[in-house]
C-alpha positions as CSV (number, residue, x, y, z in Angstrom):
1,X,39.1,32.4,-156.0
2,X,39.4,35.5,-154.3
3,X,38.6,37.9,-157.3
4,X,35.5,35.6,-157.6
5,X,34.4,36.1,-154.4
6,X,34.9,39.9,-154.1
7,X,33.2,40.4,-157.8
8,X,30.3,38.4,-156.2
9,X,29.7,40.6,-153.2
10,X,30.0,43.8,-155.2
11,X,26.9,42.3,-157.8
12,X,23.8,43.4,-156.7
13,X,21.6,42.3,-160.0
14,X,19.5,39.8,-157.7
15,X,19.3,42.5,-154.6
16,X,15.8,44.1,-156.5
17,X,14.2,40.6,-156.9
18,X,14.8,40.3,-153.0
19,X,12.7,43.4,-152.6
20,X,9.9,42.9,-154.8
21,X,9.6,39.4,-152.6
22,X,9.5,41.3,-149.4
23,X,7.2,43.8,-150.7
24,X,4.9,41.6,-152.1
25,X,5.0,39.5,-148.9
26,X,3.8,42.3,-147.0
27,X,1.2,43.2,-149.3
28,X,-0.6,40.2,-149.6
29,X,-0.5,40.1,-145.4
30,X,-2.4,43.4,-145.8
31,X,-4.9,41.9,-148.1
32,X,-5.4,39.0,-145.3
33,X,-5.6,40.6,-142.6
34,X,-7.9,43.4,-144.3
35,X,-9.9,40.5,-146.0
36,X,-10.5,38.8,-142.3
37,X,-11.8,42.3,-140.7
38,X,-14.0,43.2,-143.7
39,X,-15.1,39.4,-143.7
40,X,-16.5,39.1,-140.0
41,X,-18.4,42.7,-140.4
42,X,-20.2,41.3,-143.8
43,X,-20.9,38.6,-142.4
44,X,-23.3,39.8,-139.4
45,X,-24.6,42.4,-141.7
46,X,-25.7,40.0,-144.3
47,X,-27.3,37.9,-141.4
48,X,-29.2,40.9,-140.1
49,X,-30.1,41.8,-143.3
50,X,-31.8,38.2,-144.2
51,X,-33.7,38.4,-140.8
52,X,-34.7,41.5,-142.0
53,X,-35.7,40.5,-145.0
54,X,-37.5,37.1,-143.7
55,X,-40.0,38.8,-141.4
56,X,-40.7,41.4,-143.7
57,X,-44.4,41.2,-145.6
58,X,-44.2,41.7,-149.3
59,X,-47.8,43.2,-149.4
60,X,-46.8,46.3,-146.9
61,X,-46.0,49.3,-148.1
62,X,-43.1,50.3,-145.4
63,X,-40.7,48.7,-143.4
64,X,-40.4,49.0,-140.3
65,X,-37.2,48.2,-138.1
């Protein structure tokens, strides 16, 4: 039992999965928290933009803002 237990804690053959799961953790909490700041900035700009677009006349030549 002993030789068992001392060839376990030399294997490392799962220590890479363990990694790749923490890596891949922290990327996609990058991608959420990127996702939620470029979110709430397209957001107001695709509201201003459809004001925009509402009021404007589509027999003028130029927009004004």
């Amino acid at each position: 039992m002993i030789k068992f237990i001392k060839n376990f804690r030399k294997d490392e053959a799962g220590a890479v999965t363990v990694d790749w799961v923490v890596l891949t953790a922290a990327v996609v909490g990058l991608a959420v928290a990127a996702f939620t700041a470029i979110e709430s900035t397209t957001s107001t700009l695709t509201s201003e933009a459809a004001v925009v677009l509402d009021t404007a006349n589509a027999t003028t030549t130029a927009i004004t803002y």
